[in-house]
gemmi code that builds the backbone of each chain (N, CA, C; Angstrom):
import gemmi

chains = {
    "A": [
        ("UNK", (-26.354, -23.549, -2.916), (-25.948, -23.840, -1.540), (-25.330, -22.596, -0.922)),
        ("UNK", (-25.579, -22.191, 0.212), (-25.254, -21.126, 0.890), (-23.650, -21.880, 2.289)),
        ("UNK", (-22.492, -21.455, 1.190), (-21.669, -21.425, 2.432), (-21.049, -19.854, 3.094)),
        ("UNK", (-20.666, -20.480, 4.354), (-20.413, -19.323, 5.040), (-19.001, -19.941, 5.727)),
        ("UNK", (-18.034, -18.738, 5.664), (-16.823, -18.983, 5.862), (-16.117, -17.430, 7.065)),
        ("UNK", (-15.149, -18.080, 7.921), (-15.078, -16.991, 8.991), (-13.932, -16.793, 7.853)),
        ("UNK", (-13.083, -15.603, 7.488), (-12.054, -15.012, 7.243), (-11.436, -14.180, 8.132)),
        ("UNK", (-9.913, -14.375, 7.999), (-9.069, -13.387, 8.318), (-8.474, -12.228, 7.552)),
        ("UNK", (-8.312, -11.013, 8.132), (-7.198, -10.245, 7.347), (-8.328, -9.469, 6.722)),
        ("UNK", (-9.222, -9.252, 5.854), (-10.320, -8.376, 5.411), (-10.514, -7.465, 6.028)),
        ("UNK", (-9.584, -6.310, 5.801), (-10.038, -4.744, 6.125), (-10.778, -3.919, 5.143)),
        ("UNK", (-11.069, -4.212, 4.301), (-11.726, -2.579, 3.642), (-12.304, -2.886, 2.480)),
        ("UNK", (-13.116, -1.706, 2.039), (-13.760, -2.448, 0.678), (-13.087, -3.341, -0.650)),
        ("UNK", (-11.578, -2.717, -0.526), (-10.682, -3.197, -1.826), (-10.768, -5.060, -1.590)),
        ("UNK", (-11.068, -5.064, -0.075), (-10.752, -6.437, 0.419), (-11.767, -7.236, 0.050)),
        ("UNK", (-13.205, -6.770, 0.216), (-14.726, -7.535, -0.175), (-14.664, -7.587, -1.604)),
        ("UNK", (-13.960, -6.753, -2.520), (-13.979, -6.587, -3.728), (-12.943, -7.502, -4.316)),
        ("UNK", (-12.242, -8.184, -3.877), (-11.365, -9.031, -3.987), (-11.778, -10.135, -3.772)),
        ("UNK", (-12.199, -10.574, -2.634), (-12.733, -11.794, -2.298), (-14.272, -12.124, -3.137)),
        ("UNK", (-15.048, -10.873, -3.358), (-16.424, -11.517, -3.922), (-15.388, -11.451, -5.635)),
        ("UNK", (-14.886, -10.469, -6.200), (-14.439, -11.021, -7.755), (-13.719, -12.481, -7.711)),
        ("UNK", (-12.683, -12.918, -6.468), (-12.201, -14.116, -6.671), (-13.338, -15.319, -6.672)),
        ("UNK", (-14.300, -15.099, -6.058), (-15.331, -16.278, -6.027), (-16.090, -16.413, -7.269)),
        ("UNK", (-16.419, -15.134, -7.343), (-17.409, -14.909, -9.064), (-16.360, -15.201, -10.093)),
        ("UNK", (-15.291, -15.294, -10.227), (-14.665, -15.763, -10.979), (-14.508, -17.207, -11.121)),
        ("UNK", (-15.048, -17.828, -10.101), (-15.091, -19.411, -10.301), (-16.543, -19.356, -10.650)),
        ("UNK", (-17.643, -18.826, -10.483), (-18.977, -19.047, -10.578), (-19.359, -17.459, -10.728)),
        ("UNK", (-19.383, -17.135, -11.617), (-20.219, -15.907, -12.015), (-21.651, -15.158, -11.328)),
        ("UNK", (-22.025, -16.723, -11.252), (-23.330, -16.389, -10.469), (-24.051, -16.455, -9.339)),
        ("UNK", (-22.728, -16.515, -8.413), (-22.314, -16.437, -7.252), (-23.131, -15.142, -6.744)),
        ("UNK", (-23.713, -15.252, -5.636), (-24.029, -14.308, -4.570), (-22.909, -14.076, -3.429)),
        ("UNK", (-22.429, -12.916, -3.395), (-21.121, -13.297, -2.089), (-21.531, -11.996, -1.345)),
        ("UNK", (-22.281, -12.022, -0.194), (-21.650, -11.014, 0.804), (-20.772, -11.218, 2.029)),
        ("UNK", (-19.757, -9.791, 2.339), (-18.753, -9.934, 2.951), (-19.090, -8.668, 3.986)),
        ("UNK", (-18.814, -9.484, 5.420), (-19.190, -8.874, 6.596), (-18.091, -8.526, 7.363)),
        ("UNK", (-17.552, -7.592, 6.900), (-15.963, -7.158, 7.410), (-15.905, -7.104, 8.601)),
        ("UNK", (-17.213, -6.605, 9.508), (-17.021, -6.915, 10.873), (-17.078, -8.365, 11.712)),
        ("UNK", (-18.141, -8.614, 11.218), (-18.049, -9.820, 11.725), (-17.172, -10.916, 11.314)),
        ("UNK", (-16.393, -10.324, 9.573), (-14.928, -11.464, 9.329), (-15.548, -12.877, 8.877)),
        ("UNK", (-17.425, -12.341, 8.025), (-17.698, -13.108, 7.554), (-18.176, -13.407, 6.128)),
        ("UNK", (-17.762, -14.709, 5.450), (-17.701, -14.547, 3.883), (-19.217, -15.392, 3.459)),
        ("UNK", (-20.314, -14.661, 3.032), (-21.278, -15.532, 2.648), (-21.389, -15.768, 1.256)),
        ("UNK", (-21.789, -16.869, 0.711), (-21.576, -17.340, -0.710), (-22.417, -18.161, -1.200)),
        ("UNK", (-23.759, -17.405, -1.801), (-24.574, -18.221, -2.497), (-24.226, -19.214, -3.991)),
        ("UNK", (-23.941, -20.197, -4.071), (-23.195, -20.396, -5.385), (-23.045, -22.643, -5.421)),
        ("UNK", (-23.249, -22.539, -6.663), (-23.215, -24.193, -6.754), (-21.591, -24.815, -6.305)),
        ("UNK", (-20.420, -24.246, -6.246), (-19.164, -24.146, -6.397), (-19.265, -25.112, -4.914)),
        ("UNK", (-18.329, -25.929, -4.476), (-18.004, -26.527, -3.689), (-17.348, -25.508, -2.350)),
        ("UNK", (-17.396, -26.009, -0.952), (-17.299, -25.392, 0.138), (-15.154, -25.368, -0.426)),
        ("UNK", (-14.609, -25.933, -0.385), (-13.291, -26.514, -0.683), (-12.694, -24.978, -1.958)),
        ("UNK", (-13.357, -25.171, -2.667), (-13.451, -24.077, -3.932), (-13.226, -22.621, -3.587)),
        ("UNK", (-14.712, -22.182, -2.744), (-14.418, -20.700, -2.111), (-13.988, -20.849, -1.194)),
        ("UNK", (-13.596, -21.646, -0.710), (-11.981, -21.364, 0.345), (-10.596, -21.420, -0.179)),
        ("UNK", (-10.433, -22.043, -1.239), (-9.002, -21.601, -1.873), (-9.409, -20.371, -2.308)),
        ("UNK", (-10.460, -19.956, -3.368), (-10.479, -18.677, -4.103), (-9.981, -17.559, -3.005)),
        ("UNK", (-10.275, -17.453, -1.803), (-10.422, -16.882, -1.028), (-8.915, -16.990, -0.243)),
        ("UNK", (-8.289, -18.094, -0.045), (-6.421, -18.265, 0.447), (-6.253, -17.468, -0.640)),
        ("UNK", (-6.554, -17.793, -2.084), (-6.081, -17.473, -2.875), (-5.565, -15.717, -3.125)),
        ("UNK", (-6.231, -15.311, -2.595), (-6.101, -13.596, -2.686), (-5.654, -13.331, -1.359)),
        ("UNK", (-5.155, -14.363, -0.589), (-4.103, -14.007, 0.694), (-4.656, -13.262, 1.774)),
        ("UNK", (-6.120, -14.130, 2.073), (-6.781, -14.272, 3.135), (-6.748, -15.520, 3.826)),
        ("UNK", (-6.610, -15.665, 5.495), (-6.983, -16.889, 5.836), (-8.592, -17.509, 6.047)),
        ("UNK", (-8.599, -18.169, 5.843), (-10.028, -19.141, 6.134), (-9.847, -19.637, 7.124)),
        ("UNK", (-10.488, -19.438, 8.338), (-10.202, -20.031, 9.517), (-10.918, -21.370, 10.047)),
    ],
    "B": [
        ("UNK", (10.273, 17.369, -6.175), (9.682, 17.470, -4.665), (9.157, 16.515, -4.263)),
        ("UNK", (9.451, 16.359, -2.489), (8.891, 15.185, -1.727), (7.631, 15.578, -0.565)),
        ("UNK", (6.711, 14.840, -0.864), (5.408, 15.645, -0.694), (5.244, 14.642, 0.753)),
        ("UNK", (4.984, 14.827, 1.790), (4.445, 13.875, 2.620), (3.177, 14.633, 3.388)),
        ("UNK", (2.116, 13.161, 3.603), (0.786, 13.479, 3.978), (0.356, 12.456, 4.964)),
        ("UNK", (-0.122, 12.706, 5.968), (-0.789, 12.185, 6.723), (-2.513, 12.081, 6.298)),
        ("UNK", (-2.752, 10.501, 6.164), (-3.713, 9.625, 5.577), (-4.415, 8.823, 6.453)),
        ("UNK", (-5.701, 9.246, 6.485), (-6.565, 7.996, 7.147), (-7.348, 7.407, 6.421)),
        ("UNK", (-7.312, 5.893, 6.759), (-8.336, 5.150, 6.397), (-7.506, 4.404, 5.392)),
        ("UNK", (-6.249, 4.422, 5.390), (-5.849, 3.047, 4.614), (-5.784, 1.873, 5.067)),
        ("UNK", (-5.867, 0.799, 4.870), (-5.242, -0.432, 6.112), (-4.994, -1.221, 5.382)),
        ("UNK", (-4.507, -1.810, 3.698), (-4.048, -3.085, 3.612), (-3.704, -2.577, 1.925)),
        ("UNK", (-2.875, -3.811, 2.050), (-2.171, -3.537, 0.627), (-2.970, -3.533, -0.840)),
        ("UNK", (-3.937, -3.303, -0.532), (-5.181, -3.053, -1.790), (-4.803, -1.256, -1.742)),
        ("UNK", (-5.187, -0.698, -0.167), (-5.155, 0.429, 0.065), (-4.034, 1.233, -0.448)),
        ("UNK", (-2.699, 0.480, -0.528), (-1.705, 0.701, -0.500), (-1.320, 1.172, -2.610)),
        ("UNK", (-2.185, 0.345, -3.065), (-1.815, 0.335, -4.607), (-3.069, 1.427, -4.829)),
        ("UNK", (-3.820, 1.530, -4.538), (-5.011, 2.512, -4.806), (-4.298, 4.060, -4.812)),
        ("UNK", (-3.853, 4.160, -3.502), (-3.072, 5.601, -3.307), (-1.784, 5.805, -4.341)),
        ("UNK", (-1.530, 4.615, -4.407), (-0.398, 4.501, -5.324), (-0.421, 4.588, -6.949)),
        ("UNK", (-1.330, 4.411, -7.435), (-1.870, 4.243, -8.614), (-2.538, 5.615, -9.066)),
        ("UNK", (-3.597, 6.164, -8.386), (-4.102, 7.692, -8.195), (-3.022, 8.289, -7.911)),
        ("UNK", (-2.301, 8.603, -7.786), (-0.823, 9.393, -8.053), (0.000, 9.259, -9.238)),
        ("UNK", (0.051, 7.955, -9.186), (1.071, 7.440, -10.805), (0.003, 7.832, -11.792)),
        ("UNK", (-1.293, 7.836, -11.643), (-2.313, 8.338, -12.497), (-2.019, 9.691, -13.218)),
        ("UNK", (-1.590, 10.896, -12.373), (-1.497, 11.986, -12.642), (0.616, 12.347, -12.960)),
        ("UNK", (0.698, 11.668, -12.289), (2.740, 11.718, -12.084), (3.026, 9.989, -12.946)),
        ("UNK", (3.394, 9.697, -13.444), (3.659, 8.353, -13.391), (4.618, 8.384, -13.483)),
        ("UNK", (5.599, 9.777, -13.558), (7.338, 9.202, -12.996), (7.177, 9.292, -11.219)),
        ("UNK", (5.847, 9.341, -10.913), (6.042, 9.542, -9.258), (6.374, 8.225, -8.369)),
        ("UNK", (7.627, 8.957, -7.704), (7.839, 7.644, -6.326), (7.154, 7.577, -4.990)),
        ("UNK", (6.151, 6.678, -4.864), (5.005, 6.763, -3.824), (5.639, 5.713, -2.575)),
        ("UNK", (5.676, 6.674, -1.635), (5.677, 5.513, -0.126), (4.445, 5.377, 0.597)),
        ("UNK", (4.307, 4.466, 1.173), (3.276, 4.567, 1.602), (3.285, 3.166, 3.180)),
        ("UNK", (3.195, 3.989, 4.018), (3.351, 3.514, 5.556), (2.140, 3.235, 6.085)),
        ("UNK", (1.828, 2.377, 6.099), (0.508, 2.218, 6.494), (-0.029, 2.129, 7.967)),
        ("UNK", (1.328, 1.822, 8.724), (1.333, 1.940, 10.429), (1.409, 3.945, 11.147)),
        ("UNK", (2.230, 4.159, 10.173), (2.348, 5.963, 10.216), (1.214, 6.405, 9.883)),
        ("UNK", (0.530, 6.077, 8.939), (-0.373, 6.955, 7.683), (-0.028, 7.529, 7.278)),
        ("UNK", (1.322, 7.552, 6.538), (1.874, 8.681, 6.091), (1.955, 8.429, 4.440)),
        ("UNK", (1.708, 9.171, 3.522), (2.097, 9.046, 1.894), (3.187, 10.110, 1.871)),
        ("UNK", (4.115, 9.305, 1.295), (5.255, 10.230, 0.615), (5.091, 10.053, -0.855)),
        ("UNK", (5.486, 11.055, -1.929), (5.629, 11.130, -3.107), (6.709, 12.258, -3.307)),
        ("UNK", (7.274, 11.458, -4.253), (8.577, 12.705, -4.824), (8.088, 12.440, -6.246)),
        ("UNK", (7.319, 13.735, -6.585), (6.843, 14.119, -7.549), (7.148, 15.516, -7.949)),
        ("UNK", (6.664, 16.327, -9.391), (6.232, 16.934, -9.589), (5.199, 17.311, -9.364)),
        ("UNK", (4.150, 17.163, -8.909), (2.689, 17.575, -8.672), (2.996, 18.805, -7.679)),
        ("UNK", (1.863, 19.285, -7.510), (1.381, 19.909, -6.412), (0.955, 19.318, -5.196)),
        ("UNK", (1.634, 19.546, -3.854), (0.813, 18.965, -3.132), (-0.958, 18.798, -3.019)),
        ("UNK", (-1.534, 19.908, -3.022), (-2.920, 20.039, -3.650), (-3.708, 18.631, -4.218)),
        ("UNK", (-2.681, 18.915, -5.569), (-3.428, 17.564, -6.772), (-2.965, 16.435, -5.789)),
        ("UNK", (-1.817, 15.880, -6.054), (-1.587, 14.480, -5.117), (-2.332, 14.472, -3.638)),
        ("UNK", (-3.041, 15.365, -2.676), (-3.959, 15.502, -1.858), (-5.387, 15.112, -2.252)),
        ("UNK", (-5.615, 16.095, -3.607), (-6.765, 15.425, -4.137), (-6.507, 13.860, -5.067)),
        ("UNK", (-6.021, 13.636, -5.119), (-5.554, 11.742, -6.087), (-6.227, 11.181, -4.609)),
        ("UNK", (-5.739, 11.423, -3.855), (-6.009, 10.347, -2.503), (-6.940, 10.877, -2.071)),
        ("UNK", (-7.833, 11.846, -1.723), (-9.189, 11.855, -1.603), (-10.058, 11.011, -2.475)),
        ("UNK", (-9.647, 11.523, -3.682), (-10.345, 10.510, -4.616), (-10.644, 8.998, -4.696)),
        ("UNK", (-9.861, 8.881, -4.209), (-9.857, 7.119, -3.841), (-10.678, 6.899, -2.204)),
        ("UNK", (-11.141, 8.146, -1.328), (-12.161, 8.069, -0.337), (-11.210, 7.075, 0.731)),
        ("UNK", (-10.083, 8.277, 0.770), (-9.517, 8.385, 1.962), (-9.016, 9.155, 2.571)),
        ("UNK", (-8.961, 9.994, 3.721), (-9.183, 11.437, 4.482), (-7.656, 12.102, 4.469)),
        ("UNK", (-7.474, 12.878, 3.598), (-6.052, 13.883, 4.000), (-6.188, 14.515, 5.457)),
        ("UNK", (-5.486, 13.966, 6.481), (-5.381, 15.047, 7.740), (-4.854, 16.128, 7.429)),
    ],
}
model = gemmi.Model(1)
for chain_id, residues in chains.items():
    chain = gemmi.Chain(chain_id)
    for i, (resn, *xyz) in enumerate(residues, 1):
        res = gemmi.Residue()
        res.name, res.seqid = resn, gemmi.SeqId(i, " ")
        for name, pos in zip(("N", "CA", "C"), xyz):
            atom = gemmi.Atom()
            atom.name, atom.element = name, gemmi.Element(name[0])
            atom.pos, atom.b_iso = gemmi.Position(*pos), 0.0
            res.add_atom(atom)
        chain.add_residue(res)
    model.add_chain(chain)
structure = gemmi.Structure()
structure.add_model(model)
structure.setup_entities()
């Protein structure tokens, strides 16, 4: 399932690198690209919509 | 010695431990500030300004 999530706060690569390891860490085999401009989180992955949005609070980003 | 540098291209506290870490890398008694509204890195190190110039290039972010 392909979710897509707007984020806040994601400036820079350390930031995509954070957010795609926090997701692949729930699902390894997760596809995640992160569109810093557009402040958008895409996430190919069986993991629930609910899931990569905490992973993602979780590293002290908002999910808007 | 207290080394201060004007830095672009940091913007968030990922940025902030990167510069910080590539310094403690080479100094690890080094005390790193790091202002991220200034761009400014301070270190009171031993190093050379030089090396602690190059630590933070290294991490592919611009010494002014």
């Amino acid at each position: 399932m392909m979710i897509t999530l707007h984020v806040e706060g994601m400036s820079c690569g350390h930031c995509v690198r954070a957010v795609t390891q926090a997701i692949q860490a729930l699902d390894p085999a997760a596809k995640v690209e992160v569109d810093l401009a557009a402040k958008m989180v895409k996430a190919e992955t069986g993991l629930a919509r609910d899931a990569v949005a905490a992973a993602i609070t979780g590293e002290g980003y908002k999910v808007a």
